[in-house]
N, C-alpha and C positions, 0 to 999 in steps of 0.2 A: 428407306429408313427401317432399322432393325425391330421389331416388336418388343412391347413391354414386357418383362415378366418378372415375377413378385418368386421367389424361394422358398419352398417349406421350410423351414429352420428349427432344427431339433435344438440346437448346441454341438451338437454332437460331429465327429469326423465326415460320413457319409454324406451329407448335408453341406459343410464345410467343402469337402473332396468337388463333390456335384457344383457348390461355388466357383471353385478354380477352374474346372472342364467348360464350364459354361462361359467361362471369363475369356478363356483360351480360345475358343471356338469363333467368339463375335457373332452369334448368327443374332442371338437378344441384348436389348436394351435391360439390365438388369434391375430394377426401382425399387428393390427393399425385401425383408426376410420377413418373411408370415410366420409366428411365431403362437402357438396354445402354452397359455399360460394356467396352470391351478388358480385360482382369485386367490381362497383360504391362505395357501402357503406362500406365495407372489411368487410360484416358481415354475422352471418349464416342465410341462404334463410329461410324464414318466421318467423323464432324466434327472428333473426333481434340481436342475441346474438354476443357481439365486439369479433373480433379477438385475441386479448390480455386475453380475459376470455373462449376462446374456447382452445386456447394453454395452459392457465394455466389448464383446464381441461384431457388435455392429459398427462402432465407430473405428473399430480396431479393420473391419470393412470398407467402412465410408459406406456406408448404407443403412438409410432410416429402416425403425422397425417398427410393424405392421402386427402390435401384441391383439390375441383372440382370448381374451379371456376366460375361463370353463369353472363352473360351482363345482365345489365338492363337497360329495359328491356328485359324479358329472352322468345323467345317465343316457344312450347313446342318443335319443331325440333333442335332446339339449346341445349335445356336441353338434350333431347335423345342423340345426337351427344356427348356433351361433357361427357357424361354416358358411351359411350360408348368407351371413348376412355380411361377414368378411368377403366374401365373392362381391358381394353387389356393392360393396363401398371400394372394393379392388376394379371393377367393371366403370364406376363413375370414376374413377382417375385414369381412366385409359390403359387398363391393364388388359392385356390380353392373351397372358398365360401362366401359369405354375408350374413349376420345376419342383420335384419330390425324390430326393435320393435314393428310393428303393433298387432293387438288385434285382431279386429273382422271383419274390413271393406273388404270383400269379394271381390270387385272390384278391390281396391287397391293389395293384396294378389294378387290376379289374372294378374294384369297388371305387378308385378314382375316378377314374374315365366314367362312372357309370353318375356317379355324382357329380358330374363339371359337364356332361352332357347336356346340353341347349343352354349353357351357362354364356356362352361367349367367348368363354375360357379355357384353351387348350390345355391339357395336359402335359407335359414332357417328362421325359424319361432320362436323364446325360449318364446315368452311370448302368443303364439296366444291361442285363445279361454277360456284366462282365464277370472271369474269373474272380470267386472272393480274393482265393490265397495271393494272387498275384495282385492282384489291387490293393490288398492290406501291404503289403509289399511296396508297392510304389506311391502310399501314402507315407511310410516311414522314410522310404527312400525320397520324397520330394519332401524333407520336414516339415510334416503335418508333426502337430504334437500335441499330445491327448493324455487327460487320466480316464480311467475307467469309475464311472458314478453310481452303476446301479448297475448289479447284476441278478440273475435269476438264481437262487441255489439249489433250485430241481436241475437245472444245466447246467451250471458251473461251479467248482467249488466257491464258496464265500468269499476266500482270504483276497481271492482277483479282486475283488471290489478295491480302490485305491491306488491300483497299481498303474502305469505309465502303460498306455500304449506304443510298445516297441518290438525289436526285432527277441529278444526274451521272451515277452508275453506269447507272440505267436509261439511261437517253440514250445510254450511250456502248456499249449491248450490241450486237453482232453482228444483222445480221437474224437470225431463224431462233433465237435462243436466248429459252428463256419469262424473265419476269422474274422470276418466282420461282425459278426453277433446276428447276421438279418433272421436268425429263428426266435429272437429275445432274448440271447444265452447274456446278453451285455449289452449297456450303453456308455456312450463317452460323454465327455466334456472338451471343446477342443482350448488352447490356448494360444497356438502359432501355425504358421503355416504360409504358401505361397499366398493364401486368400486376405493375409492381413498383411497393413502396413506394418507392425510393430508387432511384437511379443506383447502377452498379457503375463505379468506378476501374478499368482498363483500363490494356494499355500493349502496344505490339506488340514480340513476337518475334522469332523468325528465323524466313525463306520456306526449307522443302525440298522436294524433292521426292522421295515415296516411294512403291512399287508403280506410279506411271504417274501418281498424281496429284500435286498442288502444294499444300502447307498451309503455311499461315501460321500462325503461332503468336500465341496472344493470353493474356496472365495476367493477374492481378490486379496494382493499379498496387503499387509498393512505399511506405513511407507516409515522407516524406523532415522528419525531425523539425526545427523550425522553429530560426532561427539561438541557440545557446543554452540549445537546451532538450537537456538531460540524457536520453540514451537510456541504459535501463537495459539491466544485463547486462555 
């Protein structure tokens, strides 16, 4: 029998990508998406992605989620702690690994494993060491489909914030910036993809900007009753 294992879950593509690879492979039993949540703002830690588009993501899955909720401010003994107390209630349901969409950043890679060590809980890796550009490549080309939520504007200009992850956006990046964003330069929201049964309804926000970075707001569409028809209530 295939091993449990639980998903780091940004919202975001990378994450989403690491879902399908995982899916495809069969080596795990998949049980649900680990997800850090801001408490304050009821939304996911950096992506800054609403609650209501992070759950329609899961079901759009079929896969319960596993929210960590983080104070804000969150400071990093706090994060650890409530990490780890997510491990141990992942540990009493028979989980016996975490899957975390990183790529290349060697540190990061390191500080997991270094943290899940004598946990019980393996670490995985499904998407690490692969080319960015051609992996952003074959998330567009297997329709993944993404807005961009939260970008850095020391790495990237502003205006990306909002924009669709597509075969455009790569094109129009900066030298020097990965196409995945794994330096910070961006983070997404995803909405479709091989990982969901269905498309998610979408609709953009308002662009702010907050602590230094640029987020773009993305909800769920609102459902506009057809001419006629009786909206109850």
């Amino acid at each position: 029998m295939s091993r449990k294992l639980l998903l780091s879950w940004s919202s975001g593509k990378d994450s989403a990508w690491a879902l399908h690879c995982l899916r495809q492979s069969g080596e795990y039993q998949i049980a649900g998406l680990l997800t850090t949540l801001n408490a304050a703002f009821d939304r996911v830690a950096m992506h800054s992605t609403r609650r209501a588009l992070l759950e329609a993501q899961a079901r759009a899955a079929g896969l319960p989620l596993y929210p960590v909720p983080l104070p804000w401010p969150c400071s990093n003994e706090q994060y650890e702690s409530a990490m780890r107390s997510a491990c141990e209630a992942a540990i009493a349901d028979g989980i016996e690994a975490i899957a975390f969409g990183d790529l290349f950043l060697e540190d990061v890679r390191r500080y997991r494993e270094d943290k899940l060590k004598g946990t019980g809980l393996t670490p995985v890796f499904p998407l690490w060491g692969l080319d960015t550009r051609e992996l952003a490549e074959e998330m567009i080309a297997g329709d993944l489909r993404a807005r961009i939520v939260c970008v850095d504007p020391r790495k990237l200009p502003a205006d990306f914030a909002g924009r669709a992850f597509d075969a455009d956006f790569l094109r129009d990046l900066p030298a020097g910036v990965d196409p995945c964003g794994e330096n910070g330069e961006f983070h997404s929201a995803v909405y479709a993809g091989p990982m969901f049964r269905e498309p998610i309804a979408i609709e953009s926000g308002e662009v702010v900007e907050r602590d230094g970075f640029i987020f773009a707001d993305v909800r769920l569409a609102e459902t506009v009753p057809a001419e006629g028809e009786r909206v109850a209530g």
